[in-house]
LOMIZA-35715 format. One record per residue (C-alpha): x, y negated, z; residue in three letters. Coordinates in steps of 0.1 Angstrom, whole numbers, m for minus. Layout:
REM residues N
<bagu x="X" y="Y" z="Z" residuo="ALA"/>
...
REM end
This chain:
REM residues 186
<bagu x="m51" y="m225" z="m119" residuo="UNK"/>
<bagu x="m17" y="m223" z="m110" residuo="UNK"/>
<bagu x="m20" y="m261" z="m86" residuo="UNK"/>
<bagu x="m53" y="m240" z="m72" residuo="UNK"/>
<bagu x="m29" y="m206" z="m61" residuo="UNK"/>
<bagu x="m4" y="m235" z="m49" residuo="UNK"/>
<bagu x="m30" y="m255" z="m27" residuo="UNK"/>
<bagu x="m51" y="m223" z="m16" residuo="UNK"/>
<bagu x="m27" y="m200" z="m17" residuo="UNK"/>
<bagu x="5" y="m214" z="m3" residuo="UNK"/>
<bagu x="27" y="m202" z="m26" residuo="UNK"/>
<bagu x="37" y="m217" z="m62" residuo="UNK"/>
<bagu x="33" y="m183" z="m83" residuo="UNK"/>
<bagu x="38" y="m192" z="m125" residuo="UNK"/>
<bagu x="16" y="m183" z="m148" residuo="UNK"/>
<bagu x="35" y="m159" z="m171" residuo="UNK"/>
<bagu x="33" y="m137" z="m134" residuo="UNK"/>
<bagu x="m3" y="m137" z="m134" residuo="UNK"/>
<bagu x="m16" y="m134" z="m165" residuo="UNK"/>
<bagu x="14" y="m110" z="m179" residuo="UNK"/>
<bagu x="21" y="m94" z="m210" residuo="UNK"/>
<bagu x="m11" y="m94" z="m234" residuo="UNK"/>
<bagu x="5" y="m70" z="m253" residuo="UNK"/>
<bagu x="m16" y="m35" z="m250" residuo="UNK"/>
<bagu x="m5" y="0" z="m258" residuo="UNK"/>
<bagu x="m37" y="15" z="m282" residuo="UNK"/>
<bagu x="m43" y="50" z="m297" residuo="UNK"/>
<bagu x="m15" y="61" z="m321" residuo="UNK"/>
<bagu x="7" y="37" z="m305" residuo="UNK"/>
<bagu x="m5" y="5" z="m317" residuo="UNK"/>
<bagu x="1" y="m27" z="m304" residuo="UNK"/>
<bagu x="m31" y="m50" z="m295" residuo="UNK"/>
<bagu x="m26" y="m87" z="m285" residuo="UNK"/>
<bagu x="m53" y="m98" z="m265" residuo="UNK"/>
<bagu x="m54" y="m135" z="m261" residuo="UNK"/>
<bagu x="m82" y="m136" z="m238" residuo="UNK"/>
<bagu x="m81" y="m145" z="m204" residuo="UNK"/>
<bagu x="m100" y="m148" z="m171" residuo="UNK"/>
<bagu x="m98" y="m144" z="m132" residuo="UNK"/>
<bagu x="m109" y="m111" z="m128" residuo="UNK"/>
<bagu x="m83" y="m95" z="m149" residuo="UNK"/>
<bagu x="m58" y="m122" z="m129" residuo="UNK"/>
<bagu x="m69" y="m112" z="m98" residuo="UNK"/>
<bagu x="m73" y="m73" z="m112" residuo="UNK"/>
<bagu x="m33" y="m74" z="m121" residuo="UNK"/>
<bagu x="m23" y="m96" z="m89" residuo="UNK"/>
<bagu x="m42" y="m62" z="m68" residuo="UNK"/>
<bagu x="m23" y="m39" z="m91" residuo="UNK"/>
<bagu x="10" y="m56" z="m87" residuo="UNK"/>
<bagu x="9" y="m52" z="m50" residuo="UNK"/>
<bagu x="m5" y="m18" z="m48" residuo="UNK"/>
<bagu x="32" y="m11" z="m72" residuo="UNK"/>
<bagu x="53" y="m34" z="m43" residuo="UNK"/>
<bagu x="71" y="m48" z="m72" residuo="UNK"/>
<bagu x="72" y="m84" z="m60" residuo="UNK"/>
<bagu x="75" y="m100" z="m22" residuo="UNK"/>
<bagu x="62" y="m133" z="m42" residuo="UNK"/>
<bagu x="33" y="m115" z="m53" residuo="UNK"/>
<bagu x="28" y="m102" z="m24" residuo="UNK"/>
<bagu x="25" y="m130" z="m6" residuo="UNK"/>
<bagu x="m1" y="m144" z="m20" residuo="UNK"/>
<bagu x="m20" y="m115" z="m24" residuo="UNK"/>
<bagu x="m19" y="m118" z="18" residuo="UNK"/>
<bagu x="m28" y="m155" z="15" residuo="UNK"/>
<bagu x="m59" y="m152" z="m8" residuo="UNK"/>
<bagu x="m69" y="m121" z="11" residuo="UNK"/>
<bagu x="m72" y="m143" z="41" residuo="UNK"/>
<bagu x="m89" y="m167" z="25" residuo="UNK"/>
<bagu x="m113" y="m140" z="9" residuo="UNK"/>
<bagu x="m122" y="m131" z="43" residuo="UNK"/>
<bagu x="m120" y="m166" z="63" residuo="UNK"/>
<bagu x="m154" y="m167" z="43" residuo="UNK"/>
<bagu x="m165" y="m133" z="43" residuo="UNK"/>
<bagu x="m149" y="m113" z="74" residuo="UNK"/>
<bagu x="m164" y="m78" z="59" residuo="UNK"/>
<bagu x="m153" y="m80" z="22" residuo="UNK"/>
<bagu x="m139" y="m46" z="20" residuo="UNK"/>
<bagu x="m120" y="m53" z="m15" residuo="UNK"/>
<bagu x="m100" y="m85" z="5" residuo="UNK"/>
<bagu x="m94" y="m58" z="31" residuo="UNK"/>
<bagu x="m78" y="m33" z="9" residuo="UNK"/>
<bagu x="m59" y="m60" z="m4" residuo="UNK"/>
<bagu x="m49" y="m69" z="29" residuo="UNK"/>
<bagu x="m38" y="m35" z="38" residuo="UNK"/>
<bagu x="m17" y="m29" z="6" residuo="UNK"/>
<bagu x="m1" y="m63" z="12" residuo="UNK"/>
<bagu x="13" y="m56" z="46" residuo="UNK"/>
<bagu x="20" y="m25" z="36" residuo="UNK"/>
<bagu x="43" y="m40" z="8" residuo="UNK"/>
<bagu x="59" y="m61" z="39" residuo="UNK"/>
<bagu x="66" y="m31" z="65" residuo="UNK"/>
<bagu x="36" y="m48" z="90" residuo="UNK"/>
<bagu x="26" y="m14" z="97" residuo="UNK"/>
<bagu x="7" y="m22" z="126" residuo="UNK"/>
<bagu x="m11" y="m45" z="106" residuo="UNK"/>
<bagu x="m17" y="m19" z="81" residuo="UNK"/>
<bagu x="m33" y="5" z="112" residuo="UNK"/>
<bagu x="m54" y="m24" z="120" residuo="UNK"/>
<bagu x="m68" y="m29" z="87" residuo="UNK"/>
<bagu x="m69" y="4" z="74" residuo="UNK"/>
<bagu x="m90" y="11" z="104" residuo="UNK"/>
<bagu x="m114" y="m19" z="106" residuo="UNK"/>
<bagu x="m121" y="m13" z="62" residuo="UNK"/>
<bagu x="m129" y="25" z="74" residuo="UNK"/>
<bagu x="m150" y="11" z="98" residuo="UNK"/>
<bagu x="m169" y="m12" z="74" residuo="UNK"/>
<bagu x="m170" y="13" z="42" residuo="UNK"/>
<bagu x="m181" y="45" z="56" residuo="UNK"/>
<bagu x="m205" y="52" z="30" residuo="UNK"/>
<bagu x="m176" y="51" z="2" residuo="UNK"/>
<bagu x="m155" y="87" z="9" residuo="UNK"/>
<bagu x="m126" y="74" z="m17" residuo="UNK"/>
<bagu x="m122" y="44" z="m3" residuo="UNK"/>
<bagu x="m122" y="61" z="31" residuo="UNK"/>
<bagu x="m99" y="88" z="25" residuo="UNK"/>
<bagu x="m77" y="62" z="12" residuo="UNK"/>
<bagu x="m75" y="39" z="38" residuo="UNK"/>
<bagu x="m68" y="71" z="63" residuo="UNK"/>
<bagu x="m42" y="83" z="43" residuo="UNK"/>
<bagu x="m27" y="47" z="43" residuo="UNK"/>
<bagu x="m31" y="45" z="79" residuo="UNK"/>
<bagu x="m13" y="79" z="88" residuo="UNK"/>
<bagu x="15" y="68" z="64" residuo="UNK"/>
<bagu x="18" y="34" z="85" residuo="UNK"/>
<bagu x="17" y="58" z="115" residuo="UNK"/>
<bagu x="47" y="75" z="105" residuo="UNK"/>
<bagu x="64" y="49" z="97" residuo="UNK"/>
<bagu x="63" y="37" z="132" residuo="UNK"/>
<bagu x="71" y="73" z="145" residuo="UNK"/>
<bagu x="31" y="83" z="156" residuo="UNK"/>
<bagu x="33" y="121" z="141" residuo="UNK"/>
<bagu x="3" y="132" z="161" residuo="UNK"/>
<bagu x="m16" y="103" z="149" residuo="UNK"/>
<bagu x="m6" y="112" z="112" residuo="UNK"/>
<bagu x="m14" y="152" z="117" residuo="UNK"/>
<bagu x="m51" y="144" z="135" residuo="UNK"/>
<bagu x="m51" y="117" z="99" residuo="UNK"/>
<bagu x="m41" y="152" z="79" residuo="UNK"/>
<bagu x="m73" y="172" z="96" residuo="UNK"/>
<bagu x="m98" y="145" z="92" residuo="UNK"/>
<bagu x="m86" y="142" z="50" residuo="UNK"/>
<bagu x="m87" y="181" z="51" residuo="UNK"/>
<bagu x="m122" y="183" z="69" residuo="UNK"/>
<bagu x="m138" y="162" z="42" residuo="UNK"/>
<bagu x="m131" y="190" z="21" residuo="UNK"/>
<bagu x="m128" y="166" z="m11" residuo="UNK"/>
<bagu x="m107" y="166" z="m40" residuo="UNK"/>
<bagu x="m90" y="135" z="m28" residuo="UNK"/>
<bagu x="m96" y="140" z="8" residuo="UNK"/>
<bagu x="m68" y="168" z="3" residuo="UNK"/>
<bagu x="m48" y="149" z="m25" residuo="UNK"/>
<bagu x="m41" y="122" z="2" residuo="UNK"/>
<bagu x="m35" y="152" z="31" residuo="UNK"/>
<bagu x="m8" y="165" z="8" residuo="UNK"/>
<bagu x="8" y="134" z="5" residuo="UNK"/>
<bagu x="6" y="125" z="42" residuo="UNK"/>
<bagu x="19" y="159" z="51" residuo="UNK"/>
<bagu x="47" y="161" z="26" residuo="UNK"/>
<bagu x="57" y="124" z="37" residuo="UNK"/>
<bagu x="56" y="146" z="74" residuo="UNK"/>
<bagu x="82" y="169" z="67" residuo="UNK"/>
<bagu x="102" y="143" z="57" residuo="UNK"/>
<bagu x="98" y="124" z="89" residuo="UNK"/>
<bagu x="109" y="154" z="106" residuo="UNK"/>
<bagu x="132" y="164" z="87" residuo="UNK"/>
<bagu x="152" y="130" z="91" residuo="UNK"/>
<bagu x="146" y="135" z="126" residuo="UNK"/>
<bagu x="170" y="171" z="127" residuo="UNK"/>
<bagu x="196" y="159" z="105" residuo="UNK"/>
<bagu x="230" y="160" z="114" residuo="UNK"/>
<bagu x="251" y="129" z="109" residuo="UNK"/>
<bagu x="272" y="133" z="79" residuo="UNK"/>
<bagu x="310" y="113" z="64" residuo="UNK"/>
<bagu x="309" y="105" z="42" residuo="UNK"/>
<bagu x="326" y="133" z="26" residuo="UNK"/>
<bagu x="302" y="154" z="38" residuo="UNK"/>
<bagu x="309" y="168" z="65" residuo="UNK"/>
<bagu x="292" y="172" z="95" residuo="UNK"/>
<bagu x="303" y="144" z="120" residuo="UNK"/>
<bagu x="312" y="153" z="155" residuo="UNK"/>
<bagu x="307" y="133" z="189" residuo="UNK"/>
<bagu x="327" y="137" z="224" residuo="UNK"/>
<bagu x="301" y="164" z="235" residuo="UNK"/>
<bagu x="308" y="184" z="208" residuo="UNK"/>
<bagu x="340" y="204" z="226" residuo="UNK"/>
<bagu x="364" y="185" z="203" residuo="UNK"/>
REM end
């Protein structure tokens, strides 16, 4: 499996990072060794792992088998929001706009996976500084009048006032104190 990732993929990946620990936390706190093993719980913790941005590596070749995923199926919406979460995890934010939009576009029908990929999108906006784009994001979560429609507005608009507030900040020393400039009258 691991020569297929390598050829397929493009990226050598070992197997301990894919198949991690098959250790499992059970009721009462008991430990449960599973020792079985198959590609959809590989692929199932690869997703997870980037959705968590824990690894560039893993990252990666989430991107690459995404791409793959969709070189033979251009409207697999799973590949998509694999995609998206992957260039998320590498700060391709227009990427992420791109995607986001194109899986809301395909997926209409499914509100969670819509309202997610909009709230990913106006987080992506943000990041490149497009607050009107994130607030009209904000109305459309808010219209859908959903429990996760507004659990992804919050977030969007709490992630908002901490754009703008970085935006008023004053420079600080780093002692703390307020740093002045020529046109300050000094």
């Amino acid at each position: 499996m691991c020569k297929w990732i390598e050829h397929y993929g493009g990226i050598s990946l070992p197997f301990r990072d894919l198949a991690g620990d098959s250790h499992q936390t059970a009721k009462g706190g008991f430990i449960r060794i599973s020792g079985v093993f198959n590609m959809s719980v590989a692929i199932k913790s690869l997703v997870s792992e980037v959705r968590k941005g824990s690894d560039l590596r893993v990252t990666r070749l989430a991107l690459r088998l995404a791409e793959q995923v969709l070189a033979f199926s251009a409207d697999n919406t799973e590949a998509l929001r694999v995609l998206a979460d992957a260039y998320e995890g590498l700060e391709q934010w227009h990427r992420v706009i791109e995607t986001t939009t194109r899986l809301m576009e395909l997926d209409d029908q499914n509100k969670w996976t819509w309202a997610a990929a909009l709230g990913q999108r106006g987080l992506a906006r943000l990041e490149l500084g497009d607050t009107e784009g994130a607030r009209a994001d904000i109305d459309t979560l808010l219209a859908l009048r959903k429990p996760y429609g507004r659990r992804w507005a919050k977030r969007l608009e709490k992630a908002l006032a901490d754009h703008e507030r970085k935006l008023v900040e004053i420079p600080r020393s780093p002692r703390g104190a307020p740093l002045r400039s020529a046109y300050d009258g000094v």
